[in-house]
BADO-950006 format. One record per residue (C-alpha): y, z, x; residue number from 1. Coordinates in Angstrom, 3 decimals. Layout:
N
SITE        y        z        x kolkol
SITE        Y        Z        X    NUM
...
***
This chain:
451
SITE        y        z        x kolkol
SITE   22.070   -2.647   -2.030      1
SITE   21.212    1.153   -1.390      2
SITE   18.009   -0.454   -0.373      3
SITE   19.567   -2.647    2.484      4
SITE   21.273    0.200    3.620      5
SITE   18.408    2.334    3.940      6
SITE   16.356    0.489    5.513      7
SITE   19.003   -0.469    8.139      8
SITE   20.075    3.026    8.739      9
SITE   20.396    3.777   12.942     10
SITE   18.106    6.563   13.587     11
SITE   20.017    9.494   15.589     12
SITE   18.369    9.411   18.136     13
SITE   19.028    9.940   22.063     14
SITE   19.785    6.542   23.656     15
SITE   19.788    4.550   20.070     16
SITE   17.126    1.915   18.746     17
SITE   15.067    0.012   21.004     18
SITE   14.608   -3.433   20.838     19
SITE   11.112   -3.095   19.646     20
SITE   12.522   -0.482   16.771     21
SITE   15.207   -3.246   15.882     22
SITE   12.986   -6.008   15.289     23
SITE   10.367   -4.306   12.656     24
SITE   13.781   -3.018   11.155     25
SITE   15.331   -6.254   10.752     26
SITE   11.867   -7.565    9.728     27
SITE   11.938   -5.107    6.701     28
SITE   15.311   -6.109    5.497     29
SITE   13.661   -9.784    5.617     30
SITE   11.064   -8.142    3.094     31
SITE   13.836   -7.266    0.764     32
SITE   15.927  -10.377    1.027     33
SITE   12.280  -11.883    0.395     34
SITE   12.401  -10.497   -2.887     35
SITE   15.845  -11.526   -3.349     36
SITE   14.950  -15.064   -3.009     37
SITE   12.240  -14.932   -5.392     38
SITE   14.396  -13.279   -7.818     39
SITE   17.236  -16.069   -7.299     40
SITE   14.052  -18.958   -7.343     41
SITE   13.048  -18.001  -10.951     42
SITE   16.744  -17.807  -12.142     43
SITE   17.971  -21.089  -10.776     44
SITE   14.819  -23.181  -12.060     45
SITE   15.114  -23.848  -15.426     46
SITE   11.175  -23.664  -16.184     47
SITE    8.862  -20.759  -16.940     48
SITE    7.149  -19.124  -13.958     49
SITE    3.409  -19.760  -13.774     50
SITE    2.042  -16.314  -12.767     51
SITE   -1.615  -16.085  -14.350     52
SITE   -1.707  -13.411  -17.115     53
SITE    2.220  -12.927  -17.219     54
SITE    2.552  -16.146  -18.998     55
SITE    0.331  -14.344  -22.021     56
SITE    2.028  -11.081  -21.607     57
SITE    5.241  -13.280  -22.335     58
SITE    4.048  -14.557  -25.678     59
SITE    2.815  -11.430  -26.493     60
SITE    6.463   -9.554  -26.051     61
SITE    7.425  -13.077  -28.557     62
SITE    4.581  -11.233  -30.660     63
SITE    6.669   -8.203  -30.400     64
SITE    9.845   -9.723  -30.918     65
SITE    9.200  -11.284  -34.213     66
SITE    7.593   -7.943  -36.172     67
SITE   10.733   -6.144  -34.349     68
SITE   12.758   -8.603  -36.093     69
SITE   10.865   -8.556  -39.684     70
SITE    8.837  -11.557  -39.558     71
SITE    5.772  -10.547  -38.026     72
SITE    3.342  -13.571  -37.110     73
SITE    0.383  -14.123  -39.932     74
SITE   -2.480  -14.688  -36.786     75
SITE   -2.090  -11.058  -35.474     76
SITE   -2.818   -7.299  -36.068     77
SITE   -0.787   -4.619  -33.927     78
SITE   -3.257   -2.048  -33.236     79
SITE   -2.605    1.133  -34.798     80
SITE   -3.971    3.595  -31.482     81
SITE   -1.967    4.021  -28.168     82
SITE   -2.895    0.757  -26.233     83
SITE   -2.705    0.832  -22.089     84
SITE   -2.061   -2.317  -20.897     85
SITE    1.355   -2.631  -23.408     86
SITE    4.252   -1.104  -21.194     87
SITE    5.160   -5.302  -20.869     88
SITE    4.649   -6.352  -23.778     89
SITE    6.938   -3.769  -24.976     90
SITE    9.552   -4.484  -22.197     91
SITE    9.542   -7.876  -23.162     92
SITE    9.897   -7.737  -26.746     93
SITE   12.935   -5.682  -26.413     94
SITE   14.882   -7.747  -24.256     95
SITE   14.035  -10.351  -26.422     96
SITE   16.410   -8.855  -28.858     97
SITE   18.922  -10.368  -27.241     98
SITE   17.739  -12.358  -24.686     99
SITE   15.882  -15.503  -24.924    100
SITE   12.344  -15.580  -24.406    101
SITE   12.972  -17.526  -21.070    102
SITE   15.414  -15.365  -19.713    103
SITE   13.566  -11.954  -20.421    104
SITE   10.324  -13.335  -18.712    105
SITE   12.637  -13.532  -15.762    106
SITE   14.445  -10.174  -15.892    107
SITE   10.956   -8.222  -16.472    108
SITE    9.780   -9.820  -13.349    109
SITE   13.061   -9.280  -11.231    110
SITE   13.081   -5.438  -12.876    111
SITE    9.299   -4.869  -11.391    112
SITE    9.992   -6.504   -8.031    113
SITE   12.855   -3.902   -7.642    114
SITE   11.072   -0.775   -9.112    115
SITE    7.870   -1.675   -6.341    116
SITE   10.555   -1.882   -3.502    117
SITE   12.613    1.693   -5.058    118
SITE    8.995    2.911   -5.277    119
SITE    7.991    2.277   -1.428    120
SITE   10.916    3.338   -0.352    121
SITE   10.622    7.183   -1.963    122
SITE    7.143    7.282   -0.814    123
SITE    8.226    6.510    3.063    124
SITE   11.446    8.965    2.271    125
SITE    8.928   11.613    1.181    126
SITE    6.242   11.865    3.777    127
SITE    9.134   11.521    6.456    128
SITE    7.955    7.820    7.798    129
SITE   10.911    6.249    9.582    130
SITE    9.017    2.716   10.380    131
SITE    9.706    0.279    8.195    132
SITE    7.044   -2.582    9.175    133
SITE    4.455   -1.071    6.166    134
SITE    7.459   -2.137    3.786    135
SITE    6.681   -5.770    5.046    136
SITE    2.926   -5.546    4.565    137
SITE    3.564   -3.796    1.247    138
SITE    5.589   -6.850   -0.190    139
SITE    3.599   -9.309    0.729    140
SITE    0.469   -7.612   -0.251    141
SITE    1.742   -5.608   -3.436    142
SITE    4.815   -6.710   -4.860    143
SITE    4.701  -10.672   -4.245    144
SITE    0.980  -10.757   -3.538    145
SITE   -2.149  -11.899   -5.169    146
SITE   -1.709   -9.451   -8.148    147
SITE    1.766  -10.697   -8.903    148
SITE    0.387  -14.151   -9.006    149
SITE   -2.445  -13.729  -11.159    150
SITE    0.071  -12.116  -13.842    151
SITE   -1.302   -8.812  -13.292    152
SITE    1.966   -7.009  -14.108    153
SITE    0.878   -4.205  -16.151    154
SITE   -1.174   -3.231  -13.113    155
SITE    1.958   -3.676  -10.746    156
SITE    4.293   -1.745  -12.612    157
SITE    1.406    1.292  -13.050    158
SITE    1.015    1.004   -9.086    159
SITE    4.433    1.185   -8.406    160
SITE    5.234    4.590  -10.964    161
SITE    2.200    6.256   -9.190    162
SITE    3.475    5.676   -5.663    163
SITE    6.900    7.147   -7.393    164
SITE    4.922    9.727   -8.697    165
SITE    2.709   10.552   -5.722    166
SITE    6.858   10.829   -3.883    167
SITE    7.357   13.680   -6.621    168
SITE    4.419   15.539   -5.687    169
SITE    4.818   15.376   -1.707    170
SITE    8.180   17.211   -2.142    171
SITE    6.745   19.691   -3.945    172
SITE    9.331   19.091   -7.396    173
SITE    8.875   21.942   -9.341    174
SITE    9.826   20.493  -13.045    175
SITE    8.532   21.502  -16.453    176
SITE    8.419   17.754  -17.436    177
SITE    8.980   15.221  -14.926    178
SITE    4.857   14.972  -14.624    179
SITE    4.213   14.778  -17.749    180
SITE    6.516   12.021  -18.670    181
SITE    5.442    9.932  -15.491    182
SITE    1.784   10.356  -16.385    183
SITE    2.419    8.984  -19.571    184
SITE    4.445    6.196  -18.636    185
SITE    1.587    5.334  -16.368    186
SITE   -0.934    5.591  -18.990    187
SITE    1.084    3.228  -20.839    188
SITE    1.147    0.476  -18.068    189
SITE   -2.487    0.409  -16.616    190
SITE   -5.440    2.731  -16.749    191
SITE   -6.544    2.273  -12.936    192
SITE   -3.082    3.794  -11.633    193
SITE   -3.373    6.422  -14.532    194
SITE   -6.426    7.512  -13.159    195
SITE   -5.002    7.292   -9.778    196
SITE   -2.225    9.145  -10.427    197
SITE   -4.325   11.889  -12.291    198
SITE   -6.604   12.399   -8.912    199
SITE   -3.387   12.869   -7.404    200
SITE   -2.165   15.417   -9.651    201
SITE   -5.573   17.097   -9.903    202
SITE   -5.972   17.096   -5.907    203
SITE   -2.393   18.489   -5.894    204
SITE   -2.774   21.631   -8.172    205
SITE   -6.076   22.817   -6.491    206
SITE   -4.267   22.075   -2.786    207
SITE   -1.050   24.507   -3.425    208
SITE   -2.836   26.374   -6.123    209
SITE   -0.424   25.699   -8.572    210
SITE   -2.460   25.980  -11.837    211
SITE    0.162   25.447  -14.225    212
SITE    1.393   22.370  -13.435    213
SITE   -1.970   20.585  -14.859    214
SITE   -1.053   21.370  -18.398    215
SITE    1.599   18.244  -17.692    216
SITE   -1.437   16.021  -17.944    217
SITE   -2.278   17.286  -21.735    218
SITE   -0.090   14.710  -23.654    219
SITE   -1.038   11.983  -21.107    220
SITE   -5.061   12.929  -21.781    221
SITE   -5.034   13.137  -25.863    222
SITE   -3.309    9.761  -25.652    223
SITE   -6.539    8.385  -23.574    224
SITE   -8.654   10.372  -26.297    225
SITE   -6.856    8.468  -29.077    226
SITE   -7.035    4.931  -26.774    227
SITE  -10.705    5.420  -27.051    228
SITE  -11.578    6.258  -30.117    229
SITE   -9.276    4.044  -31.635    230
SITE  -11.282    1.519  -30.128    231
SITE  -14.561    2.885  -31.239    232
SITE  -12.909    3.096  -34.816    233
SITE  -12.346   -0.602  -34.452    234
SITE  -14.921   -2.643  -33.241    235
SITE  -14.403   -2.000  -29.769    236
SITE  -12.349   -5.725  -29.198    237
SITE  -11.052   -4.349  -25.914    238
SITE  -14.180   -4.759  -24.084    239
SITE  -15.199   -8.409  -25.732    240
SITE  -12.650   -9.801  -23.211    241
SITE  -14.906  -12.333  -21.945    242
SITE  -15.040  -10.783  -18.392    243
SITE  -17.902  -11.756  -16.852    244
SITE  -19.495  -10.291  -13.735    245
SITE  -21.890  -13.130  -11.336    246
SITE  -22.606  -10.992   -8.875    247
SITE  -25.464   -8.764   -8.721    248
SITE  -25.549   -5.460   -7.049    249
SITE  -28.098   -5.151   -3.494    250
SITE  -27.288   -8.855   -2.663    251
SITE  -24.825  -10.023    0.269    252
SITE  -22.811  -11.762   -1.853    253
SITE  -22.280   -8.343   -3.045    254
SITE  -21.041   -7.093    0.201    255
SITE  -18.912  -10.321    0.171    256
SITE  -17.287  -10.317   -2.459    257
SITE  -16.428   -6.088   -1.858    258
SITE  -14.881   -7.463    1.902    259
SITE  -13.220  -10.463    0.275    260
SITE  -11.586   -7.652   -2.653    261
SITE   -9.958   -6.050    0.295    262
SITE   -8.970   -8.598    2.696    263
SITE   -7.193  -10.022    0.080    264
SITE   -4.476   -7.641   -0.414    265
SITE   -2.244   -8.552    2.725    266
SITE   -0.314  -11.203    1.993    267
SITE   -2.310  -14.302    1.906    268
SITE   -1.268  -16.091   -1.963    269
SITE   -4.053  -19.181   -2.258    270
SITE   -2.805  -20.461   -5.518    271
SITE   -6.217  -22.342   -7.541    272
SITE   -6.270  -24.486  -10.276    273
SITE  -10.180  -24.759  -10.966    274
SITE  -12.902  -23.682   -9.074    275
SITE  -13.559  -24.398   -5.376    276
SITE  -10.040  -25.620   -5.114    277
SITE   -6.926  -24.516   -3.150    278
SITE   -3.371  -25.362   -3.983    279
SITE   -2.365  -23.958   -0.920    280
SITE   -4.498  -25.940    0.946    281
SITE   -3.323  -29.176   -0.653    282
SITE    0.481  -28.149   -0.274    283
SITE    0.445  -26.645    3.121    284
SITE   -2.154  -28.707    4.788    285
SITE   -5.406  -27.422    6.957    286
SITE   -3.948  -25.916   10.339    287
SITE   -1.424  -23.894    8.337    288
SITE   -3.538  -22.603    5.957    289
SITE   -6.131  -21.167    8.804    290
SITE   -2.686  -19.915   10.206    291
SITE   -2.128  -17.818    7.308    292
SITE   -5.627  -16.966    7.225    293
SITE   -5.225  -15.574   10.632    294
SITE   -2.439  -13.256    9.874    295
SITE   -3.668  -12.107    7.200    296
SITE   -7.172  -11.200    8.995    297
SITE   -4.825   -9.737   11.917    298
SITE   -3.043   -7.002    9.244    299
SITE   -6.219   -6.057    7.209    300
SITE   -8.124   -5.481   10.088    301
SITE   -5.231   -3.284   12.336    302
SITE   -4.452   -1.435    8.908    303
SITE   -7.628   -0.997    7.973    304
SITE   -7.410    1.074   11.720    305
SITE   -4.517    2.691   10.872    306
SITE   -5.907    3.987    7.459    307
SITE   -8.933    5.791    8.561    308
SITE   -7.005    7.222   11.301    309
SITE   -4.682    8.691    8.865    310
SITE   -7.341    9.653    6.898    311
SITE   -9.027   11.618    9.274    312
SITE   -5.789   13.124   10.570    313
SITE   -4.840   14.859    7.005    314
SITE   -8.217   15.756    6.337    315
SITE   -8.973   17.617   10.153    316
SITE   -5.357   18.810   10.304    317
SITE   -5.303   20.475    6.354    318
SITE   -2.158   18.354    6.357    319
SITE    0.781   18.695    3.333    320
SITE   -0.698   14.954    1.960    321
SITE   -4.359   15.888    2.378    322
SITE   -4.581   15.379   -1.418    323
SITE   -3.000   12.339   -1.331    324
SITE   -5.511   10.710    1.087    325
SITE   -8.534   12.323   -0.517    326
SITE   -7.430   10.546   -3.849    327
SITE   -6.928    7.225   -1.884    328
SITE  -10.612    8.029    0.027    329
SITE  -11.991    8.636   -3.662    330
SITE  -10.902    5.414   -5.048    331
SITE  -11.338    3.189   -1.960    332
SITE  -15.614    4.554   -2.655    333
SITE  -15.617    4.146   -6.051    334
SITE  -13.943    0.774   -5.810    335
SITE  -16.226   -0.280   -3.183    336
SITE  -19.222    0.379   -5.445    337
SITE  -18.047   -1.264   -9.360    338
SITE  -19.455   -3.982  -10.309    339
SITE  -17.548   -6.951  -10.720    340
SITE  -16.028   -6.504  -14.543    341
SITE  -16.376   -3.214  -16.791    342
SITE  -14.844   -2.214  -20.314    343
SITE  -12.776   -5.207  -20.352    344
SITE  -11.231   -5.100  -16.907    345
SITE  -11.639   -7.961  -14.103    346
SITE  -12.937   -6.528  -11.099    347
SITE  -12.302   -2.870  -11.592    348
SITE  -13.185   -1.540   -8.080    349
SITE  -10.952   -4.137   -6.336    350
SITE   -7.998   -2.819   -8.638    351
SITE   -8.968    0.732   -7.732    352
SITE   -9.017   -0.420   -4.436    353
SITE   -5.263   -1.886   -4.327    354
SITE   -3.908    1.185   -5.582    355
SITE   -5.412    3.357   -2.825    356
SITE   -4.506    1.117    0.087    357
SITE   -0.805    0.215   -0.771    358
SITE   -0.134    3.704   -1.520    359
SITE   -1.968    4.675    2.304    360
SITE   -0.112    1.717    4.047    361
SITE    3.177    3.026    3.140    362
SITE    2.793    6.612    4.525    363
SITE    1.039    5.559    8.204    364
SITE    2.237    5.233   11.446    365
SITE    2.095    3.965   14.901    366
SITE    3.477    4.833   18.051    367
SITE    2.484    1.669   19.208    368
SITE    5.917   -0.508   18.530    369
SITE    4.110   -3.493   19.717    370
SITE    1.508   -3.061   17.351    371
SITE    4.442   -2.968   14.406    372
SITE    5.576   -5.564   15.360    373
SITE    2.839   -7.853   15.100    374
SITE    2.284   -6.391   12.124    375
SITE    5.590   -6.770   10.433    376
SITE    5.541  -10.573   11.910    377
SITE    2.223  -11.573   10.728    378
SITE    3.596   -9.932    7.001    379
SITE    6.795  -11.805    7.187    380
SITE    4.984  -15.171    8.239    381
SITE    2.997  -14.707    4.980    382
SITE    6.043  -13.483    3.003    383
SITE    7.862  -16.703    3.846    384
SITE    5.021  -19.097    2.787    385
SITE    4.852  -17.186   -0.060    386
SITE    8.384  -17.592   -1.049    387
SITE    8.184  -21.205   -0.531    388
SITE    4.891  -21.538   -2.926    389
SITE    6.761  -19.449   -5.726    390
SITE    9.330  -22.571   -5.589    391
SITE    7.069  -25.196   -5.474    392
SITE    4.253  -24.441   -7.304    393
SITE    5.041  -21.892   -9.726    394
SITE    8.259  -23.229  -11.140    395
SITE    6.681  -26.736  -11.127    396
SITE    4.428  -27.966  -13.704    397
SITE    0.331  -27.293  -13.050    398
SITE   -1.074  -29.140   -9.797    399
SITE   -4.488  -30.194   -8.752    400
SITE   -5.705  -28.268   -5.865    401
SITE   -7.648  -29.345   -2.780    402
SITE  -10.950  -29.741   -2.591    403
SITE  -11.760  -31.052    0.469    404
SITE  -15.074  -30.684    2.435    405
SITE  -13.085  -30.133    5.917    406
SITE  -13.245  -26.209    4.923    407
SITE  -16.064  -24.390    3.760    408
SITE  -15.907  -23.885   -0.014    409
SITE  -15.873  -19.992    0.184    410
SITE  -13.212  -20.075    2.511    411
SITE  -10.764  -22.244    0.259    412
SITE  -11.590  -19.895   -2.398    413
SITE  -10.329  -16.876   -0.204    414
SITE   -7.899  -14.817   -2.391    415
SITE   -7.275  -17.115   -4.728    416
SITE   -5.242  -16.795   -7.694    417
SITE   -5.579  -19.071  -11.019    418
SITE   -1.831  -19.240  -11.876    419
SITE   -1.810  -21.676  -14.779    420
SITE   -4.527  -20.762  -17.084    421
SITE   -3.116  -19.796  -19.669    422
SITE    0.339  -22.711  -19.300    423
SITE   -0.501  -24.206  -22.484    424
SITE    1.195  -20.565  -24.063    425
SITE    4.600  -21.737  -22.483    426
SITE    4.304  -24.917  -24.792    427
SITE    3.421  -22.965  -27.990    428
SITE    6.121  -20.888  -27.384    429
SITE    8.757  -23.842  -26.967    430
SITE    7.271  -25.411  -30.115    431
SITE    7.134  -22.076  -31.988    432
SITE    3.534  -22.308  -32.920    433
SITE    2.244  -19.001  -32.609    434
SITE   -1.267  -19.817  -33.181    435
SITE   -3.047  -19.146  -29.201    436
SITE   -5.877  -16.952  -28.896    437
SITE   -4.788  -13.902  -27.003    438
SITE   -6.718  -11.265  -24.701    439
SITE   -8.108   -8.727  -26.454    440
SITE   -6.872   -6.088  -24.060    441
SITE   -3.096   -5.348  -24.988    442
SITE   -1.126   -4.303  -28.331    443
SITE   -1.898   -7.371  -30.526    444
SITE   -5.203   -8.901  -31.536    445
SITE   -5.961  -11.618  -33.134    446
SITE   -7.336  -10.840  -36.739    447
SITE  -10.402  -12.899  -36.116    448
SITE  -11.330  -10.921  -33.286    449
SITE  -10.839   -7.663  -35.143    450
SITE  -13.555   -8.563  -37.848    451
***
């Protein structure tokens, strides 16, 4: 509710809120009810959400759950080293205490889509942005966008502390332990947004000079000492993950497949259930699906504008956020030059990528109001087709996408998101047969893969 309220707070100003300053206002609260509706579309279906990775992080907090509870499942090892990739899985298992495994899968999906939104909102409060149109772009593209729907929600909920965290730092906090909690927390969630978040903290210190602070990031680094020798110590499973990488550096499929990592962040959801296939396609039909295309082509390509004028403005002004952009200009380089998997992670770069942008889209401007308008429209048209593919594809059992020839292949393949990979999990779990093979990456292993 507090988040209604502030985004439709009347700015005091002389002769009120134009018409133009209305409509991207009312367009944000939109955003929020989105995420309302999603929230109310998982609780009123009586199946399991099909969100990519989520559905394993699920049976891994049943995992959790049962050696909580004393009868810890024969197929599995805990790992005895601090694990990133486990602040889910041990989310999950605790509500699971008491809630059924059905049920908690819900909540821990509601809970992130309300921490992103609390998180956006500081981040706006904090560099003193009173638009509200990046909140639209930052729902579509962050919190209900192609990372939500490829389960990625380790990585979410790391993105989301950092842009709480990067708030801290733009106000200056002085605190003997706020930092230090936060950067472990984030370690905990994801190691791209703990690295993130450390640039930002690094940056930070050396900006104001305040030398002290950086001895915050001590617990927060021995823990990422201990993450990798523990893996050394055991085999190294974490980077057997089966991540492949099929494209090779120098070649334009290169160069594709770095434009296609961040055009896909805006909005546009392409659910996929094998390759070359497009859900969305088959559901919404050709002419709106090169609709959506559109928009989301229109909002990549004004904010990718609007970020490189911001850029340029902290860095030639010696602005307060200067650090924050260099960290975002830092990652968006690096992310642009990873290759395609590394130790264990899918795509790496476009990950480091996400972080960067959605963290820069909430703090620019434009005195342009037409210009935020379009872009809060062209969000909210994708927000809305997103909504209704949440309902009828991921609360429905797996469908068969199109395949048709009528659109090149590459372009039905455009940010697409394999949703129900890993369904069969749900029916293991309804059967109680914990006997799936699970990624390699999180707090359990299986014991064959630990030989």
């Amino acid at each position: 509710m507090e988040a209604v309220q502030e985004v439709c707070l009347r700015e005091k100003q002389p002769g009120g809120v134009g018409h133009g300053e209305l409509l991207h206002r009312s367009l944000a609260v939109m955003a929020i009810l989105a995420g309302i509706v999603v929230g109310c579309e998982l609780f009123t279906s009586r199946a399991s959400p099909l969100f990519g990775d989520y559905v394993e992080w699920t049976y891994q907090g049943v995992l959790l759950r049962n050696l909580l509870q004393g009868h810890a499942d024969a197929g599995y090892l805990l790992k005895d080293y601090p694990v990133p990739n486990s602040v889910t899985t041990i989310g999950l298992g605790l509500l699971m205490l008491f809630l059924s495994w059905q049920i908690a899968a819900k909540a821990w999906l509601v809970f992130g889509i309300v921490l992103g939104f609390c998180s956006a909102l500081q981040l706006q409060r904090a560099v003193g942005v009173t638009q509200r149109w990046q909140l639209v772009v930052f729902t579509g593209g962050a919190i209900l966008g192609t990372a939500f729907w490829f389960g990625f929600e380790n990585f979410l909920l790391g993105t989301f502390v950092a842009v709480f965290f990067a708030a801290l730092l733009l106000r200056g906090l002085i605190t003997e332990w706020k930092y230090g909690t936060m950067l472990v927390l984030i370690f905990f969630c994801h190691m791209i947004p703990f690295g993130f978040a450390l640039a930002l903290f690094f940056f930070y210190a050396v900006q104001n000079r305040r030398w002290r602070l950086l001895w915050q990031a001590v617990p927060s680094l021995l823990l990422t000492v201990g993450y990798f020798a523990g893996r050394a110590m055991h085999g190294n499973a974490d980077a057997h993950a089966g991540m492949v990488d099929s494209v090779r550096y120098g070649t334009p499929m290169f160069l594709a497949f770095k434009v296609n990592s961040f055009l896909k962040n805006w909005g546009f959801v392409n659910p996929a259930s094998g390759q070359h296939d497009s859900v969305l396609l088959s559901f919404a039909g050709q002419k709106l699906f090169l609709l959506l295309f559109a928009l989301n082509l229109t909002i990549a390509f004004a904010a990718f504008v609007l970020l490189l004028r911001a850029a340029w403005r902290a860095y030639s002004t010696s602005s307060a956020d200067r650090f924050l952009w260099l960290t975002i200009a830092l990652f968006a380089v690096i992310g642009f030059v990873l290759p395609g998997a590394a130790v264990g992670i899918s795509d790496p770069g476009g990950r480091m990528l996400q972080v960067a942008i959605w963290c820069g889209v909430l703090t620019v401007s434009t005195q342009r109001h037409w210009t935020a308008n379009v872009l809060g429209v062209c969000a909210f048209g994708l927000l809305v087709a997103n909504c209704a593919l949440v309902e009828r594809v991921a609360m429905k059992p797996p469908m068969h996408g199109s395949s048709s020839d009528a659109l090149p292949a590459h372009l039905r393949e455009f940010s697409h998101a394999y949703y129900a990979h890993a369904a069969g999990d749900y029916i293991s779990l309804a059967n109680g047969q914990m006997t799936q093979k699970i990624f390699p990456t999180a707090m359990f292993l299986n014991k064959e893969a630990s030989r």
